[in-house]
C-alpha positions as CSV (number, residue, x, y, z in Angstrom):
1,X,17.4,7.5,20.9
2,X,14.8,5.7,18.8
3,X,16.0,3.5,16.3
4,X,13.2,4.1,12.9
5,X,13.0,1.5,10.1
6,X,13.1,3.7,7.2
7,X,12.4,0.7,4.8
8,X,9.0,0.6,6.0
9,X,8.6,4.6,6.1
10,X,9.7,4.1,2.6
11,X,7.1,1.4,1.7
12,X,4.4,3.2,3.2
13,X,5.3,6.4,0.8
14,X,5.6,4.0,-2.4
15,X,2.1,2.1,-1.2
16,X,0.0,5.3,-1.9
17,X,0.6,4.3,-5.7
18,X,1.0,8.1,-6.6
19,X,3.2,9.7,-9.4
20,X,7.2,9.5,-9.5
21,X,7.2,13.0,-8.8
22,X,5.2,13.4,-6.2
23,X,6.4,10.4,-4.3
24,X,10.0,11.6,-4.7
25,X,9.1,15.2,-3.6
26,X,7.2,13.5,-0.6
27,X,10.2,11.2,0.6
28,X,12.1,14.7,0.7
29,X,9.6,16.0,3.2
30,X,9.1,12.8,5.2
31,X,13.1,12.9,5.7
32,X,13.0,16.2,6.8
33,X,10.1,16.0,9.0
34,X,11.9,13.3,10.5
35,X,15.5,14.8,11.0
36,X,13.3,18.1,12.7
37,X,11.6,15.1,15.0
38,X,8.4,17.1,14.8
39,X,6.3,15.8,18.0
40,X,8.6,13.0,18.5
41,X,8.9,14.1,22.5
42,X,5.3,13.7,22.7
43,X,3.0,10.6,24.0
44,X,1.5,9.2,21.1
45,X,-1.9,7.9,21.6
46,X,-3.2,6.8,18.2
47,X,-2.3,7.3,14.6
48,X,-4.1,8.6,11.1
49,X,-7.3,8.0,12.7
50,X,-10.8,7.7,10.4
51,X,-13.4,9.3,13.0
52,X,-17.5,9.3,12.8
53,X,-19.5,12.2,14.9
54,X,-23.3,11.6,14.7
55,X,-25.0,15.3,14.8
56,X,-28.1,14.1,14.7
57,X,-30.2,11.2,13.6
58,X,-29.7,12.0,9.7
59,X,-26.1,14.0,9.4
60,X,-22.6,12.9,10.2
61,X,-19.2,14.7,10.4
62,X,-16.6,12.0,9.1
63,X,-12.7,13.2,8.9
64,X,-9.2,11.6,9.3
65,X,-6.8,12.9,12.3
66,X,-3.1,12.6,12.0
67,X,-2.7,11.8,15.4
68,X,-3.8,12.5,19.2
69,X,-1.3,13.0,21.6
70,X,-1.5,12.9,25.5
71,X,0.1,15.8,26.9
72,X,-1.8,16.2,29.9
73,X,-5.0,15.8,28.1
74,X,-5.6,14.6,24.4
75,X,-4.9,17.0,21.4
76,X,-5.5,16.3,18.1
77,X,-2.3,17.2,15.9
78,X,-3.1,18.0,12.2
79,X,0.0,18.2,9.6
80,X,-0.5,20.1,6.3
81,X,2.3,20.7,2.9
82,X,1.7,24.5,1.7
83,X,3.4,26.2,-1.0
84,X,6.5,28.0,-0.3
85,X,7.2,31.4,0.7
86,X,6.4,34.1,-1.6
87,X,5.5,38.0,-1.4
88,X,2.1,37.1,-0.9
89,X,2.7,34.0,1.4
90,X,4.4,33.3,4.4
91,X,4.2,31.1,7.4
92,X,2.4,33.9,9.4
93,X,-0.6,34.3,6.4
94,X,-0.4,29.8,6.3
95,X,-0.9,29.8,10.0
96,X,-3.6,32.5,10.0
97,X,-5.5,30.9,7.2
98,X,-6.0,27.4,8.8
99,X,-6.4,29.0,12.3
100,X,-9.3,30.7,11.7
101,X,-10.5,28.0,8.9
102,X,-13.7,25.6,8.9
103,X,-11.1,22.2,9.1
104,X,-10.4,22.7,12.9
105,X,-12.7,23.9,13.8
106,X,-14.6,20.8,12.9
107,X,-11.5,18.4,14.0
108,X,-12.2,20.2,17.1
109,X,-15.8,19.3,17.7
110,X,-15.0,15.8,16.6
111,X,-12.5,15.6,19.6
112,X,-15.9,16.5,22.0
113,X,-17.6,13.4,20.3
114,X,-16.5,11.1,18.1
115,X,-15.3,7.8,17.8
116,X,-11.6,7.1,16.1
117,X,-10.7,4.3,13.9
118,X,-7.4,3.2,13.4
119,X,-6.7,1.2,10.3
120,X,-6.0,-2.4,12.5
121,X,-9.8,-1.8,13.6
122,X,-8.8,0.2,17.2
123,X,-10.9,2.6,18.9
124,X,-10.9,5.3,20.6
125,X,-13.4,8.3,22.2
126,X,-11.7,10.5,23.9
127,X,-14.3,13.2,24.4
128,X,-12.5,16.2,25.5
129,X,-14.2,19.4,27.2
130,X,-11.8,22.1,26.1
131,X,-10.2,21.0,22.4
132,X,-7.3,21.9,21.2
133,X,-5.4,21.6,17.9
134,X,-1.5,21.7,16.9
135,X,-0.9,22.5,13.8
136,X,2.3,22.5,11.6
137,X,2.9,22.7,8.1
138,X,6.1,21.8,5.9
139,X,6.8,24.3,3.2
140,X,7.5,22.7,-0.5
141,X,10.5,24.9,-0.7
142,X,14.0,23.8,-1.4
143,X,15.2,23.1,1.2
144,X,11.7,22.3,3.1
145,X,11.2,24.2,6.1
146,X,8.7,23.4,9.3
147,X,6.2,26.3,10.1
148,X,5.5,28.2,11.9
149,X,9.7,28.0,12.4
150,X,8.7,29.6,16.2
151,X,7.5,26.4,17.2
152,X,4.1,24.5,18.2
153,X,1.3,26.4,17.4
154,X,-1.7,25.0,19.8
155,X,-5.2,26.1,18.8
156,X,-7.8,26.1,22.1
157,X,-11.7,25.8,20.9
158,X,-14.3,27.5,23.6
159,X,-17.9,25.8,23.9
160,X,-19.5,28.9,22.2
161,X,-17.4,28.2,18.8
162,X,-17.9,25.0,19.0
163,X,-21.7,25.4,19.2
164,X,-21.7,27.6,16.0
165,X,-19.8,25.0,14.4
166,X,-22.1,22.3,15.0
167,X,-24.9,24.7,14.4
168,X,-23.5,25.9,10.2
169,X,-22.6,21.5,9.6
170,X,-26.3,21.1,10.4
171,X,-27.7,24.1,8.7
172,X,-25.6,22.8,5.5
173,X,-26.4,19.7,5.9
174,X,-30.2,20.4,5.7
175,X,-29.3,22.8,2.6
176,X,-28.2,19.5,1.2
177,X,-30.7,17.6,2.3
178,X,-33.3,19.7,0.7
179,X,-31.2,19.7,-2.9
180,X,-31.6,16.3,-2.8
181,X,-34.8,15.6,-2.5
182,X,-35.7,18.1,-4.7
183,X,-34.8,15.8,-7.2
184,X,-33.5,18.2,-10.1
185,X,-30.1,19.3,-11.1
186,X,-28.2,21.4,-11.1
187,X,-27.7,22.6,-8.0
188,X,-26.1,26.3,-8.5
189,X,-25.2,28.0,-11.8
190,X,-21.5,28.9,-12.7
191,X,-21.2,32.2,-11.7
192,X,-18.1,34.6,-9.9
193,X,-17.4,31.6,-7.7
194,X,-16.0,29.3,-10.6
195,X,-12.5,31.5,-10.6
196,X,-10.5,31.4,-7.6
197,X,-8.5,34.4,-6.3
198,X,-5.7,32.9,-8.0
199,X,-8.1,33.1,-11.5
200,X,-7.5,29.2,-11.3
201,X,-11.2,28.1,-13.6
202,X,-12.6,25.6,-11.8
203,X,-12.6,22.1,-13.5
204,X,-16.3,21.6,-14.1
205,X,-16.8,24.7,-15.4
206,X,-16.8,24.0,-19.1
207,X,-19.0,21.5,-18.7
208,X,-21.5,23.6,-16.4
209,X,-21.8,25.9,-18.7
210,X,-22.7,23.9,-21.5
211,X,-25.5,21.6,-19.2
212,X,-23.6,18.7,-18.9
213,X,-22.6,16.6,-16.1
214,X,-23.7,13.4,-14.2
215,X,-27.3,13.5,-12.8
216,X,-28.1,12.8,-8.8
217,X,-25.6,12.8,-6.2
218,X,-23.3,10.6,-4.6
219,X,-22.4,9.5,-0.9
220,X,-19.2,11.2,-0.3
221,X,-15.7,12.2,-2.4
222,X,-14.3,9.1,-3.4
223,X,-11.0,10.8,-3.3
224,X,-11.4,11.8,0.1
225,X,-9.0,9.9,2.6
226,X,-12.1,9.6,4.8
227,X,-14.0,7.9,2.5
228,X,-11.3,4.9,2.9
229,X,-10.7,5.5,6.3
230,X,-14.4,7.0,7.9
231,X,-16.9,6.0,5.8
232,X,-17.1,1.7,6.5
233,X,-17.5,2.7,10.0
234,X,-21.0,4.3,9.7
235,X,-23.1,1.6,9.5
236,X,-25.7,0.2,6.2
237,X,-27.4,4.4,6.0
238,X,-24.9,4.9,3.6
239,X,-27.7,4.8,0.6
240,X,-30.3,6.7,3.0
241,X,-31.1,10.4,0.5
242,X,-32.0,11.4,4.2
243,X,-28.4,11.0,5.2
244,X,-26.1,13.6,4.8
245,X,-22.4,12.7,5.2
246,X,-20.1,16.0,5.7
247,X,-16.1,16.5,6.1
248,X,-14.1,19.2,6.5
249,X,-13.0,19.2,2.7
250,X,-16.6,18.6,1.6
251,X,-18.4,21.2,3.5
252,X,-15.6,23.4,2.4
253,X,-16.4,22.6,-1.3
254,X,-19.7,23.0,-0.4
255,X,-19.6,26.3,0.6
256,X,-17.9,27.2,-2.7
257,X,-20.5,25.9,-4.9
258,X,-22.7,22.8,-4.1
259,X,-22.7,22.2,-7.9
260,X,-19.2,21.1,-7.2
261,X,-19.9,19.5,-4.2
262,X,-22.2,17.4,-5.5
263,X,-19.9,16.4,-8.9
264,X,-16.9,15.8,-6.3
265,X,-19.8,12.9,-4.5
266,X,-19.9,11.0,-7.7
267,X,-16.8,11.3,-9.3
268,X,-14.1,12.8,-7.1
269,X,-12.3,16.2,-7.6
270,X,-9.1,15.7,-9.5
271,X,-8.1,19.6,-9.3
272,X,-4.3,20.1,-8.0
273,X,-4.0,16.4,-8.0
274,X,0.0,16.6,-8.2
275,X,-0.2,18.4,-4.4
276,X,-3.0,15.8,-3.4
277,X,-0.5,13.1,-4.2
278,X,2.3,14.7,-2.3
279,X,0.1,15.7,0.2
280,X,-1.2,11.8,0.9
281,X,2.3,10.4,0.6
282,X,3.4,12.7,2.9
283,X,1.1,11.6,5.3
284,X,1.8,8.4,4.5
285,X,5.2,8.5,5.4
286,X,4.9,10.8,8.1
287,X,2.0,8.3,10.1
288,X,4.6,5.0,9.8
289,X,7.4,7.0,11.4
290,X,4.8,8.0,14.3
291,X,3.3,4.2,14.1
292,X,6.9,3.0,15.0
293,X,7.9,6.0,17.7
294,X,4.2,5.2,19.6
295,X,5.8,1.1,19.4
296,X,8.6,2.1,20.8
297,X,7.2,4.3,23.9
298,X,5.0,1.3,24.7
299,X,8.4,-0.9,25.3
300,X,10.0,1.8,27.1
């Protein structure tokens, strides 16, 4: 039975620098992710990876991984918090909604090509034929609970999806491309898509619709834990207007309204920041109890 240091899981929770609330909500979900030992029979290969995929000469997929485990072949394991059951949501509409979401699709395509960083400077390139993709979620319920509740849920990409996924980050990318050097702002006008299906206003959208707002763009979301953890790893383009640098969580936002988008590149997005916090502390938390379980497995 592994032995975990939970003064160090605690430290790497507290080291994210987020609100009392969220880090306390977040230790409550690290210990029960623990207790539930999520993955913890599973080779662990490399943990909270930043990884670069080159598209082509001027666009680049950037993303952070959870981990990658070997179980007879690499997958890539992605961990999400989600809000907790209600009549309108349930593990079965969680797991549908990533499933057949732009995120793994794109983790996916980055397990066919990219490079992984860890954060002591390791890499790896494991460039896998067939992808595939476990996810699980942890409910923000009381008390937590680990979806899907059935057990691991392993996504399997085919070439053909993959193709079209590459083929819509460089079709968006180009869309991008061609905002830029255009020169003027902005780049869409509020509209429908400024209310969510939740009639949650976007942030910006005051200041849209009165004109004001930063000019130009920027590289990538500040906020974005790939911009810590992907971005110093693609080399001295990172001022090139020719080079477009997409995530998953960008080209999302792009695809909602590239007004956002490019607001989020110069200032970051600070909308549902209290479930961003949890969120990174969770991850936090969760990737030193792996880092220890993968130390242990190497001294048998």
């Amino acid at each position: 039975m592994s032995v975990i240091d939970t003064e160090k899981v605690t430290e790497a929770i507290l080291a994210t620098s987020c609100s009392p609330l969220a880090l306390e909500s977040a230790a409550g979900f690290v210990e029960h992710w623990i207790d539930q030992g999520v993955c913890a029979d599973k080779k662990i290969v490399a943990v909270e990876m930043g990884f670069v995929l080159p598209l082509d000469p001027d666009t680049i997929v950037i993303g952070v991984q959870d981990l990658l485990t070997d179980e007879e072949g690499i997958i890539g394991n992605e961990w999400k918090t989600t809000k907790e059951k209600t009549r309108y949501w349930n593990q079965d509409q969680w797991f549908d909604s990533i499933s057949s979401g732009s995120q793994v699709a794109i983790y996916a395509l980055a397990l066919q090509g990219a490079t992984y960083y860890e954060r002591d400077g390791t890499q790896y390139a494991p460039k896998v034929d067939k992808p595939r993709i476990r996810v699980r979620a942890i409910s923000k319920s009381s008390p937590p609970v680990i979806w899907p509740t059935r057990g691991d849920e392993i996504l399997t990409f085919c070439q053909k999806g993959l193709d079209r996924t590459r083929a819509a980050l460089l079709a968006k990318a180009a869309s991008i491309r061609a905002m830029r050097l255009a020169g003027s702002t902005p780049w869409q006008l509020p509209g429908i898509w400024c209310t969510n299906q939740f009639r949650r206003q976007c942030d910006h959208y005051n200041d849209c619709l009165a004109g004001k707002g930063p000019e130009g763009f920027g590289v990538f979301a500040p906020n974005d834990p790939a911009f810590d953890l992907a971005l110093p790893h693609i080399g001295n383009r990172r001022d090139d207007s020719k080079l477009v640098i997409l995530g998953a969580s960008m080209y999302s936002t792009a695809s909602e309204c590239v007004e956002k988008y490019r607001r989020a590149t110069i200032t970051g997005d600070a909308e549902e920041s209290l479930a961003l916090d949890v969120g990174g502390a969770f991850h936090s938390g969760v990737a030193e109890w792996y880092r220890q379980l993968r130390e242990q497995q190497k001294k048998g």
